[in-house]
C-alpha positions in Angstrom: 0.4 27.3 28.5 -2.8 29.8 28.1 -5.8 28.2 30.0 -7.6 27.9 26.2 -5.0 25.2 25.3 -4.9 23.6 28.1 -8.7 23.3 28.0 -8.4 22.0 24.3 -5.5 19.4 25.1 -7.7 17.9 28.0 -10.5 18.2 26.0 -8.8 16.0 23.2 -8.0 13.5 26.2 -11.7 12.9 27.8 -13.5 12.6 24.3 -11.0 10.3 23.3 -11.5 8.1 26.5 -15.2 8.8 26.6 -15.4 7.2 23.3 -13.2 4.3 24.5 -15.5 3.9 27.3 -18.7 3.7 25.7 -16.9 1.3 23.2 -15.4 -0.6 26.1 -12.8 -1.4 23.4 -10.1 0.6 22.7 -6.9 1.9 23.1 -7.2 5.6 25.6 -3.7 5.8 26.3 -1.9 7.2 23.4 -4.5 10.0 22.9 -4.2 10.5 26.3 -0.3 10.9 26.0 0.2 12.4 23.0 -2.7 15.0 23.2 -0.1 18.0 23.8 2.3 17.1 20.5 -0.9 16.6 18.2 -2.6 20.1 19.2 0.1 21.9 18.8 1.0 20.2 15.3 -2.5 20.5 14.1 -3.3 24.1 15.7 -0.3 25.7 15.4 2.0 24.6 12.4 0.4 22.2 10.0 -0.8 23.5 6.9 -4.5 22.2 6.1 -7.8 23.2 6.0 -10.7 21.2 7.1 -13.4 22.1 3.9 -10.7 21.1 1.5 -9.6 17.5 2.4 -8.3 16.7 -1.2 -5.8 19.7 -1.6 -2.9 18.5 -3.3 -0.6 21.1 -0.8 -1.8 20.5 2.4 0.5 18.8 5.2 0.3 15.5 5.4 -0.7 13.8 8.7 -0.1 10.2 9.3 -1.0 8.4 13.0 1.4 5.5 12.2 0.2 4.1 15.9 -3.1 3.6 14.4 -4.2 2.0 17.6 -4.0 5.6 19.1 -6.9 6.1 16.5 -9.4 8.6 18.8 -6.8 11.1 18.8 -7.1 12.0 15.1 -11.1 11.2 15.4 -11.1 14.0 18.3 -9.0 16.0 16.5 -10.9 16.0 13.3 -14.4 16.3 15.0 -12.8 19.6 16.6 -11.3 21.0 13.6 -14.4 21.0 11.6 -13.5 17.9 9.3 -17.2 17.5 9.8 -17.1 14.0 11.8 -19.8 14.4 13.6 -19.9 13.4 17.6 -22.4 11.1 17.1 -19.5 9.2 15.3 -17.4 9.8 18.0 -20.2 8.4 20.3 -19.8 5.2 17.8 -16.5 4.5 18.2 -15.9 1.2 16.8 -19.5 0.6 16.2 -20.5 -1.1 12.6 -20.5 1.3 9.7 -19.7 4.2 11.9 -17.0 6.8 10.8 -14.6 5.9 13.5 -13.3 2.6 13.3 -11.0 1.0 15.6 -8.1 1.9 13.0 -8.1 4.8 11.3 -9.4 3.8 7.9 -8.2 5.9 4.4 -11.3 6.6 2.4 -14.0 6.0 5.2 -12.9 8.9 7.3 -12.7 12.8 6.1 -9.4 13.7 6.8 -7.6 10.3 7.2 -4.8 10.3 4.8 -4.1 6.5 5.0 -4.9 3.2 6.9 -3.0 2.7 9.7 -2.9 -0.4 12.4 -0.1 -2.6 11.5 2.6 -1.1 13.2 5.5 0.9 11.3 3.4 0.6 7.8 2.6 4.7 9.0 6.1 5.5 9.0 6.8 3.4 5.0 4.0 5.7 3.6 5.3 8.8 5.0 8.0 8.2 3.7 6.1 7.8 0.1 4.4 11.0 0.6 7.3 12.7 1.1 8.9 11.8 -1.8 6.0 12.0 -4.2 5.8 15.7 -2.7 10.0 16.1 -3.6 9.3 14.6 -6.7 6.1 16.9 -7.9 7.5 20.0 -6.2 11.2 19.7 -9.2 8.9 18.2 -12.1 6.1 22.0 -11.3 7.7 24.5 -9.3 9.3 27.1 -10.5 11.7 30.2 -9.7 8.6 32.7 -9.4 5.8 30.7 -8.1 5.9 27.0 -5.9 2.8 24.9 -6.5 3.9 22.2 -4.3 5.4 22.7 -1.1 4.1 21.1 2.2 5.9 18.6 4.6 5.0 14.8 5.7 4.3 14.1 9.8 4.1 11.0 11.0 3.1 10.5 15.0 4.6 7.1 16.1 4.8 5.1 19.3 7.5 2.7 20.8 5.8 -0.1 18.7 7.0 2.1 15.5 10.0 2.2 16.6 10.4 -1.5 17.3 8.9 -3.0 14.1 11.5 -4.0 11.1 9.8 -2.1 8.4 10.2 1.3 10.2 13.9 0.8 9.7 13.9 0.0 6.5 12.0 3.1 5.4 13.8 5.6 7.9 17.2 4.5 6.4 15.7 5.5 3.0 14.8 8.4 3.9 17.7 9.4 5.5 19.6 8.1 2.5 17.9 10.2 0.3 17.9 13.4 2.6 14.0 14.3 2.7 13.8 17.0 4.6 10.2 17.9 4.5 9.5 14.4 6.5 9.0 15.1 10.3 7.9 12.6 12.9 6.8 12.9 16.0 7.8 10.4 18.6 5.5 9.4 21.3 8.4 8.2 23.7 6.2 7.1 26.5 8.2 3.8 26.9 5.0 1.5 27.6 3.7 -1.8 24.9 1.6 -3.8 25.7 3.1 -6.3 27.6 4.7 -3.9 30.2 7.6 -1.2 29.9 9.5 -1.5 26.8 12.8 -2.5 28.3 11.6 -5.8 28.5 12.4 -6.0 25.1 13.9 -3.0 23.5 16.3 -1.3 25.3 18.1 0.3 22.1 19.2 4.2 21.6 16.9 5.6 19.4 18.3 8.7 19.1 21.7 7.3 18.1 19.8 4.7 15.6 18.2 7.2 14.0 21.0 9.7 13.7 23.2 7.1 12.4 20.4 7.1 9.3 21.4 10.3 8.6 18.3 11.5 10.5 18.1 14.9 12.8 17.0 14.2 15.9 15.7 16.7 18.6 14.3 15.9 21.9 11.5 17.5 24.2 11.6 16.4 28.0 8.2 18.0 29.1 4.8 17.3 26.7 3.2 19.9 28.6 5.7 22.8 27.4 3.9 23.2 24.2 6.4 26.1 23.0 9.1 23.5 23.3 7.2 21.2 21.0 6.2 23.8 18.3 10.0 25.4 18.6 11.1 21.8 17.6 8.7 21.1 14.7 9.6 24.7 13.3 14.0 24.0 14.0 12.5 20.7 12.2 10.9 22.4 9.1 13.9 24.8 8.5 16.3 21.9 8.2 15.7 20.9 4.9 18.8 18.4 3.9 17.6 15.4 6.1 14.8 13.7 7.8 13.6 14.8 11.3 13.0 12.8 14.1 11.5 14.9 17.5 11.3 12.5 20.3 8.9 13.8 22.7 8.9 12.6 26.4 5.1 11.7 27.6 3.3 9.5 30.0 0.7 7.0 28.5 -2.8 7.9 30.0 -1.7 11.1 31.2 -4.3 12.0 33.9 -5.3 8.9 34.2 -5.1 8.5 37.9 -2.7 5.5 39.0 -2.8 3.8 35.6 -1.1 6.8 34.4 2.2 5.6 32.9 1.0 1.9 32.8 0.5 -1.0 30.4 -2.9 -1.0 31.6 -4.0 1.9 30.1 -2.4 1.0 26.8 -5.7 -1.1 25.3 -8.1 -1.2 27.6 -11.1 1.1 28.5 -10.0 3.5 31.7 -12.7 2.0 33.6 -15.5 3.9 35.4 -13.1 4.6 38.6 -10.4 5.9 36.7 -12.2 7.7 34.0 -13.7 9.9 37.1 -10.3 9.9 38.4 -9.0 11.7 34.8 -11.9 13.8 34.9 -11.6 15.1 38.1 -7.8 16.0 37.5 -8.6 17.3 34.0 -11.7 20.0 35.8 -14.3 18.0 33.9 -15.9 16.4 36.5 -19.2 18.3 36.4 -19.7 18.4 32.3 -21.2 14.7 31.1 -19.7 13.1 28.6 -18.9 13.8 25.0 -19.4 17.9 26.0 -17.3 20.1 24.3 -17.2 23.8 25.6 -18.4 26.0 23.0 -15.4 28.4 23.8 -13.3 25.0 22.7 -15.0 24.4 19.6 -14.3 29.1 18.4 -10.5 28.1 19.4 -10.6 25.0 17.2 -12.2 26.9 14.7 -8.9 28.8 14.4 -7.6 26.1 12.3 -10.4 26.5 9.5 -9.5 30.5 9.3 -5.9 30.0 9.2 -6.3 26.9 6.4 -8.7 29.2 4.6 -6.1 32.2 4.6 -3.3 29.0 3.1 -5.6 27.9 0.8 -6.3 31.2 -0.6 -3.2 32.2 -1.1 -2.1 29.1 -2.4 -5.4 29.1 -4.9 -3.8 32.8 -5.6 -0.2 31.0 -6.6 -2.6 29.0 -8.8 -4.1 31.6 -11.5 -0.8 33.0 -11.6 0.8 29.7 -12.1 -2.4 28.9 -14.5 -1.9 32.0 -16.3 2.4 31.7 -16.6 2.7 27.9 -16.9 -0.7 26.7 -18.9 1.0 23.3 -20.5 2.6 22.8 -17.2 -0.9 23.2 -14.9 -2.8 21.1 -17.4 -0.5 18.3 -17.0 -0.5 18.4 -13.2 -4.5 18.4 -13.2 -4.6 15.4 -15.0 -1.5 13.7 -12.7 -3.8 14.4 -9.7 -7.1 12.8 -11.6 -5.3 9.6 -11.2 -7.2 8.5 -15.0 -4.7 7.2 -17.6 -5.9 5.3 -21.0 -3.5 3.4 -22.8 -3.8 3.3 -26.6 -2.4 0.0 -28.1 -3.2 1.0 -31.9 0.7 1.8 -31.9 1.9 -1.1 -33.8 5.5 -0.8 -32.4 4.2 -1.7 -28.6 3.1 -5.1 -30.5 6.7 -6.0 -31.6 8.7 -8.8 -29.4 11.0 -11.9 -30.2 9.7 -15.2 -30.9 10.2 -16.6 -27.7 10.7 -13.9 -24.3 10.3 -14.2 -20.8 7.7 -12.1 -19.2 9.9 -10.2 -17.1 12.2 -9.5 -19.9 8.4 -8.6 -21.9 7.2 -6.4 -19.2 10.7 -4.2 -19.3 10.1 -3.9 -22.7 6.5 -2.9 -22.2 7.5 -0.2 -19.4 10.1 1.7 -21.1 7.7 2.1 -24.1 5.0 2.8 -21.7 6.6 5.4 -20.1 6.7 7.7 -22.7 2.9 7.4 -22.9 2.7 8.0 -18.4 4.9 10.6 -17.4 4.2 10.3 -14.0 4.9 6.9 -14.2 7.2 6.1 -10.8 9.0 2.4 -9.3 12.0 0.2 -9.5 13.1 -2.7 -7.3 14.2 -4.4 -3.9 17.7 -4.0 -5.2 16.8 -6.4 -8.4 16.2 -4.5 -11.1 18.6 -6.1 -13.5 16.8 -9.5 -12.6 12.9 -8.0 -12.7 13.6 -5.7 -15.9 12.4 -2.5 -14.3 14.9 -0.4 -15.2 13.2 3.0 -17.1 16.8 3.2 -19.2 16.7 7.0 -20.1 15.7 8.4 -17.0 17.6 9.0 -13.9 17.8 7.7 -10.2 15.5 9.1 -7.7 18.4 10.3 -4.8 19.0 12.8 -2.5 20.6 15.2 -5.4 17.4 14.3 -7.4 14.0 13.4 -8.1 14.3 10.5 -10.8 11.6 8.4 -12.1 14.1 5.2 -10.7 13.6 4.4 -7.1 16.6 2.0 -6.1 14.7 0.9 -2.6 17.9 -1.3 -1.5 17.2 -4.8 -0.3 14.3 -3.4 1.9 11.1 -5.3 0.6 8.9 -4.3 3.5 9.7 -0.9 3.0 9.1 -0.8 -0.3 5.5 -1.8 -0.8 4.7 0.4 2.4 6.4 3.5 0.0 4.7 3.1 -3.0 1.6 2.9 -1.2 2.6 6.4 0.3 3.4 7.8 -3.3 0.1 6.3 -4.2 -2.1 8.1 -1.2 -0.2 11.4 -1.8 -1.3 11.7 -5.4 -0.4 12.6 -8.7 1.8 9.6 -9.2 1.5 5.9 -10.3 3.6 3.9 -8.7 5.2 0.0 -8.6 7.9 -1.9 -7.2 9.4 -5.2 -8.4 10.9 -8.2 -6.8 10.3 -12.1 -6.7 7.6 -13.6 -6.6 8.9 -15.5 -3.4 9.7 -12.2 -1.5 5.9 -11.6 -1.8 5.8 -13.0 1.7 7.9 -9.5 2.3 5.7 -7.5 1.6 2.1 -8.9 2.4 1.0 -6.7 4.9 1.5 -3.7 2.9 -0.2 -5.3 -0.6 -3.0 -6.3 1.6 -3.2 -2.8 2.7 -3.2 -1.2 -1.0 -6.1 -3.8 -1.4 -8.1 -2.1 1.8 -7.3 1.4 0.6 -7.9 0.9 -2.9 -4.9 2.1 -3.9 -4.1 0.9 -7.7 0.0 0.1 -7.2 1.6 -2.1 -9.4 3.5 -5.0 -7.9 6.0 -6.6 -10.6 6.8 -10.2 -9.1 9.1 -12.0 -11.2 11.1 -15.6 -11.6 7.3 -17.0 -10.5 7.8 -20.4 -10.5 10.2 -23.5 -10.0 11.1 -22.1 -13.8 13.8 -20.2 -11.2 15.6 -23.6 -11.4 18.9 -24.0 -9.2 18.3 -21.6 -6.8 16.2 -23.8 -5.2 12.7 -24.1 -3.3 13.9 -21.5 -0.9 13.5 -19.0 -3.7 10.8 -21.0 -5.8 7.2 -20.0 -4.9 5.1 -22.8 -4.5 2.2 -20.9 -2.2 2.3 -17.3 -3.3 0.0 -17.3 -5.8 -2.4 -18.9 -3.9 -2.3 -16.5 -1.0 -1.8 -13.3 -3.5 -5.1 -14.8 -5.0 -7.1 -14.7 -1.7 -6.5 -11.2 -1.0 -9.3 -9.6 -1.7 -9.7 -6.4 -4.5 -5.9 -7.4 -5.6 -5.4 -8.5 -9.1 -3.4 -10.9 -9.8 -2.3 -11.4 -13.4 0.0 -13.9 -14.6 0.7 -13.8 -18.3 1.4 -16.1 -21.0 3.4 -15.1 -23.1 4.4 -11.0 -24.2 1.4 -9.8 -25.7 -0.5 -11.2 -22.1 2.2 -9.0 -20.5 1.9 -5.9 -22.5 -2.3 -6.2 -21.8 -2.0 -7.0 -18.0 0.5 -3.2 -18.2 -2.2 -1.4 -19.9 -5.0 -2.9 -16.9 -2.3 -2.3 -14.3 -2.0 1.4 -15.5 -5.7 1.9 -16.3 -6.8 0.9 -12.9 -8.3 3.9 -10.3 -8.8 1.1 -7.4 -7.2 -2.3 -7.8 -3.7 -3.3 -6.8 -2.2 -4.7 -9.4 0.7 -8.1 -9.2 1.8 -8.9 -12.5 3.6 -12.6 -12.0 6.3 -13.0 -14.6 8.3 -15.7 -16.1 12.5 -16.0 -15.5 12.7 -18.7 -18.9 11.7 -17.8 -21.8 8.2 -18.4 -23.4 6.8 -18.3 -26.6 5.1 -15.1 -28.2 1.8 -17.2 -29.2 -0.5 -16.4 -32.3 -3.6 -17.0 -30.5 -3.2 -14.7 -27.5 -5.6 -11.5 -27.3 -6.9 -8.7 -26.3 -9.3 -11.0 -24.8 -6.6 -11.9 -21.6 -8.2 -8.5 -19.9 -11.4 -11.2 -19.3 -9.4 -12.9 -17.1 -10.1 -16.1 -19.4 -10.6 -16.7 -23.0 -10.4 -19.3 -25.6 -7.3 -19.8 -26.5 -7.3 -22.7 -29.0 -9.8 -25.7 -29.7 -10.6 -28.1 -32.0 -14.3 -28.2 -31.3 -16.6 -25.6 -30.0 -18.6 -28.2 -28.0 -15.1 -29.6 -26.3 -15.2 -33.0 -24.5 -12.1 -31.8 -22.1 -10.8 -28.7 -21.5 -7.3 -27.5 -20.2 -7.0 -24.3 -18.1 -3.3 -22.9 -17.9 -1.7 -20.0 -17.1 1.7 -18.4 -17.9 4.5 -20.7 -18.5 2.6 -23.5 -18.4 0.4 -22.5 -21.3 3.5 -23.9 -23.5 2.9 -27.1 -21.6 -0.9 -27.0 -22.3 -0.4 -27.0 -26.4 1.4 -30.5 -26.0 -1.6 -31.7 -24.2 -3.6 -30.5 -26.8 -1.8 -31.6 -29.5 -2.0 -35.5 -27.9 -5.2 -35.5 -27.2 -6.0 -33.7 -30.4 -4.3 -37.4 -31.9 -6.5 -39.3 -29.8 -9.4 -37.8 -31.5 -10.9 -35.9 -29.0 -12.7 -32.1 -28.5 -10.5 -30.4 -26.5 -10.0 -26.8 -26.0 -7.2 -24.5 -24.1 -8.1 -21.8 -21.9 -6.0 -19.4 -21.0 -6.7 -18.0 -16.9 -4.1 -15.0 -16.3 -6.6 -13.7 -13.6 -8.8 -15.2 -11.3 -10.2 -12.1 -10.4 -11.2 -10.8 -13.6 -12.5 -13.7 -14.9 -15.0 -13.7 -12.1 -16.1 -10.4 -12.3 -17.5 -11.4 -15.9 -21.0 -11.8 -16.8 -22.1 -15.3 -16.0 -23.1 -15.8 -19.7 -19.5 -15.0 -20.7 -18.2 -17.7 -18.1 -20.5 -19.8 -19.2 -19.3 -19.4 -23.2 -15.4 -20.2 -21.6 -16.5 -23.2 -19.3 -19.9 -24.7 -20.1 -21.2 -26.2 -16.7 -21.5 -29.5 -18.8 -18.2 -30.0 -19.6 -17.1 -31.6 -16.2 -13.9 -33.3 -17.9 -11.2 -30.2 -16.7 -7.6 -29.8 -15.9 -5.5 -27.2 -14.5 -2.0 -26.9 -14.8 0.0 -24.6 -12.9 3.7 -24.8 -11.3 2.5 -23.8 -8.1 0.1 -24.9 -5.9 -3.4 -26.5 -6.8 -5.0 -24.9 -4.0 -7.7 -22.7 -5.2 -8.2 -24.5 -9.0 -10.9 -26.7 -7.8 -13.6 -24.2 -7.9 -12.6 -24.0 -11.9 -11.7 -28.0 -12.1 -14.8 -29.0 -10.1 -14.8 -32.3 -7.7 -14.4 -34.6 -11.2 -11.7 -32.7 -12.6 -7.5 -33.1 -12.5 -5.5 -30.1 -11.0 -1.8 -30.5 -12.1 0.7 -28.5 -9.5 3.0 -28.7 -6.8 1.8 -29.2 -3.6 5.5 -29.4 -2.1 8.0 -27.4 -1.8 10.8 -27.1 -4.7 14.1 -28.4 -5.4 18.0 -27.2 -6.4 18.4 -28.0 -9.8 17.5 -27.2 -13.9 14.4 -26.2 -14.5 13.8 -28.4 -17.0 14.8 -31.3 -14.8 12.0 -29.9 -12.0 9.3 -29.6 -14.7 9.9 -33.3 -15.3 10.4 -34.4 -11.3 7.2 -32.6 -10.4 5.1 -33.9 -13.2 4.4 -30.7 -14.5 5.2 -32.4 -18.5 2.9 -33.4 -21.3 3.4 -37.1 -21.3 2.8 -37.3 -17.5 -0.1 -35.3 -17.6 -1.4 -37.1 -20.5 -1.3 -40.3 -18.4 -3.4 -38.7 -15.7 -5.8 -38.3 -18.0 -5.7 -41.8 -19.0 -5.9 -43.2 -15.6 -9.2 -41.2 -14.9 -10.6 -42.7 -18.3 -10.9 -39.7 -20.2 -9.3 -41.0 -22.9 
């Protein structure tokens, strides 16, 4: 190792616990451990250059141990991302630029949110693929537009969490070669050494994925490291897994290798300690040589040199392939308009369920967005996401169908990753019920603003003999209280077709479109209005004396309320809610128009709980749901057991003397 590099590893390990110290918060000991791997990634083999953060070619870098996060802030302060070392100085300080997690969108240079362990690994995996997929749909024989690789630097707490697996064996299932992580096999958690609780063979796991695995013994032999990720990049028929020996805290006096260095501050003893064994103990803190910043500043010359000859590939490709570059340009804009004026997207049966709606919807859809990407937990037959005339994504070739296996976890941490790469719109499609699967990564598409599409179908006890452990009672509630994620549960078809075209349309909101198993009729009154959030649907009055608020199947159920109380000579008026969240974001005169504050006589109806109605419903009003769990048999039989049926609704009204 030149004395340079060693300077600029140890440098990468005092600012990183410097920071943690001034924080006293934080997590010194990954940084510390993994300081060899990352140099020599980010210095001598990744491809990217630090003025041009949004170039589409540039490697991919992923710190799936998000806890490690001062690693990539010292690493990006070095390389000239411009984070300044006053933000280093505010490490996990209020609106600073270096959070406690690495943040996507806050932070130059951070290509995704990381924190929840293993969700790192699920959108590599996406970004590996989206680049597979864009690199067969552009390149050709004479010039490649697209060719980088994934990494992903994870810890033992990677490697332990469930949705890790799930998303390695994809990958290895589907050979992506251009995906390399980098294990930090230091053998430390939190709670102690990790054979209190995992004392598996990684190696042979991972192989048995249809992974390649290499191994470096010594972090300090930084040829070793860089010979593996090279041996790694060359092997382009499966995934790569380089498990890299380390020691948590390295230099960190007798808390070197120790679960006490894992999330804690070094401490003043120790910190002087690592200082002293690292030759710093006569610079203050947060002092970077300036002969370590010129060697850092290697990285922006050599990502200058890629990016010019890639911008060089460009004109050539711009000049060769003009339909073909236009196309891409407007993949990478992320902006897509739907036009509904095509009568034919307007045609569907009588009476459909939403799922069966929304496959409809898709396929014609998908002629209109190319770069329109998904499919399913293994369910696609059930959730109608099926794009009929194109082929299976696999590890022959790129197809616009993604069969994600029964890996729900997984899959909402991937299309995430195909999201954050760019160039693709992506969604995935299970039950509603499985929601609880994949929570962590929607909330995390909420954070980044990513605009995936969930498809959650069979959304209510509607599901029928399956029973409650497959009907959702609580998922729309809790989908609902995720902030920045739209949830949109439709009607009938034309609700569906609407909440597509918002789904598509959007640049930052996560989408979960909440679809019907039964069938439910196509209604005359539904609109363009849905995109509201809430609209009129039907009245008899415009000054209304009770009004009814449904949503998606239960709409049905709504009109026979209407139609008694209609009898019973009173103003009522229907208003259909698919989103919460759009409806909110609407003027207040427009909220107003829908539910006039004066009209305190409401009901909500909704096959799932009422949580969450009452700020619609008010104190006085009636809020028909289930606030149990299912049952195992016909769904018309549960409609009627739960109450959730005209004439039982009708006589709540009449006990609260509305009528």
């Amino acid at each position: 190792m030149k004395e340079i590099e060693k300077r600029s590893i140890d440098t990468i390990r005092i600012l990183s616990a410097d920071a943690v110290e001034k924080a006293n918060s934080g997590h010194p000991g990954l940084p510390m451990g993994a300081a060899s791997m990352a140099y020599v990634l980010w210095q001598r083999v990744m491809k990217h250059h630090p003025k041009e953060t949004e170039w589409i070619d540039r490697d991919r870098f992923v710190l799936s141990a998000g806890h490690g996060s001062m690693l990539i802030y010292s690493l990006l302060h070095l390389s000239g991302y411009g984070l300044s070392m006053n933000e280093l100085k505010r490490f996990r300080q209020l609106d600073s630029k270096t959070p406690g997690h690495p943040e996507y969108g806050h932070t130059q240079g951070v290509e995704t949110t990381t924190g929840p362990l293993g969700q790192g690994i699920g959108n590599a995996v996406g970004m590996a693929m989206a680049e597979r997929y864009l690199a067969e749909k552009f390149n050709k024989e004479d010039c490649n537009i697209i060719d980088h690789y994934t990494f992903a630097l994870a810890g033992d707490g990677c490697m332990m969490e469930g949705i890790s697996s799930e998303a390695a064996s994809l990958a290895g299932t589907l050979k992506l070669g251009k995906l390399i992580v980098l294990y930090d096999d230091n053998g430390i958690t939190i709670e102690g050494k990790t054979d209190l609780a995992f004392s598996e063979d990684v190696k042979a796991r991972y192989e048995s994925y249809g992974w390649q695995v290499l191994e470096v013994c010594d972090d300090d032999d930084l040829d070793a490291i860089e010979y593996a990720i090279k041996f790694a990049k060359r092997t382009l028929n499966k995934p790569s897994l380089i498990k890299i020996k380390t020691k948590i805290g390295h230099g960190a006096g007798d808390k070197e290798g120790t679960a006490g260095v894992h999330g804690s501050p070094l401490g003043e003893k120790h910190l002087s300690e690592a200082r002293a064994n690292f030759e710093f103990e006569n610079q203050p803190p947060f002092k970077v040589q300036p002969y370590v910043y010129n060697h850092f500043g290697e990285i922006g010359k050599r990502g200058a040199r890629d990016y010019q000859t890639w911008e060089e590939r460009v004109f050539y490709y711009r000049k060769h392939y003009k339909d073909d570059f236009k196309k891409l340009q407007g993949w990478i804009s992320g902006k897509i308009e739907i036009d509904l004026s095509d009568e034919s997207l307007w045609k569907f049966k009588e009476s459909m369920a939403t799922r069966a709606a929304s496959g409809q919807v898709l396929n014609m859809l998908k002629e209109k967005v190319e770069n329109l990407i998904g499919g399913s937990a293994d369910l696609a037959p059930s959730t109608k996401t099926n794009l009929d005339k194109y082929g299976a994504f696999s590890a022959s070739q790129s197809g616009d169908n993604i069969h994600f296996g029964v890996r729900e976890h997984a899959m909402a941490s991937i299309i995430n990753g195909i999201s954050l790469h760019g160039g693709l719109k992506a969604y995935g499609a299970t039950f509603l019920v499985f929601s609880d699967y994949m929570k962590g990564a929607m909330r995390l598409s909420a954070i980044m603003e990513r605009p995936v599409i969930y498809v959650l179908t069979h959304d209510s006890i509607g599901v029928g003999e399956d029973g409650p452990t497959h009907q959702p009672i609580e998922h729309l509630a809790s989908l609902r209280s995720i902030p920045n994620l739209v949830v949109f549960r439709p009607a009938d078809a034309k609700e569906t077709l609407l909440g597509w075209k918002l789904a598509l349309e959007s640049e930052k909101n996560p989408y979960a479109l909440i679809l019907s198993r039964q069938n439910l009729p196509t209604l005359d009154e539904t609109s363009e209005n849905s995109c509201k959030g809430g609209y009129i649907l039907k009245e008899s009055n415009q000054n209304p004396e009770i009004i009814i608020i449904a949503t998606g199947s239960e709409i049905s159920i709504a009109y026979d309320v209407y139609d008694e109380l209609v009898k019973r000579e009173k103003k009522v008026r229907i208003v259909s809610m698919p989103s919460f969240e759009l409806f909110d974001k609407q003027e207040i005169d427009y909220k107003e128009s829908i539910l006039p504050n004066e009209v305190r006589k409401r009901i909500s109806i909704e096959a799932a709980s009422t949580f969450g109605w009452q700020k619609y419903t008010g104190i006085d009003g009636i809020n028909i749901g289930i606030d149990t769990f299912g049952a195992s048999a016909p769904s018309k039989e549960l409609y009627n057991k739960f109450g959730i049926e005209s004439n039982q609704i009708v006589k709540e009204i009449e006990k609260k003397g509305w009528i």
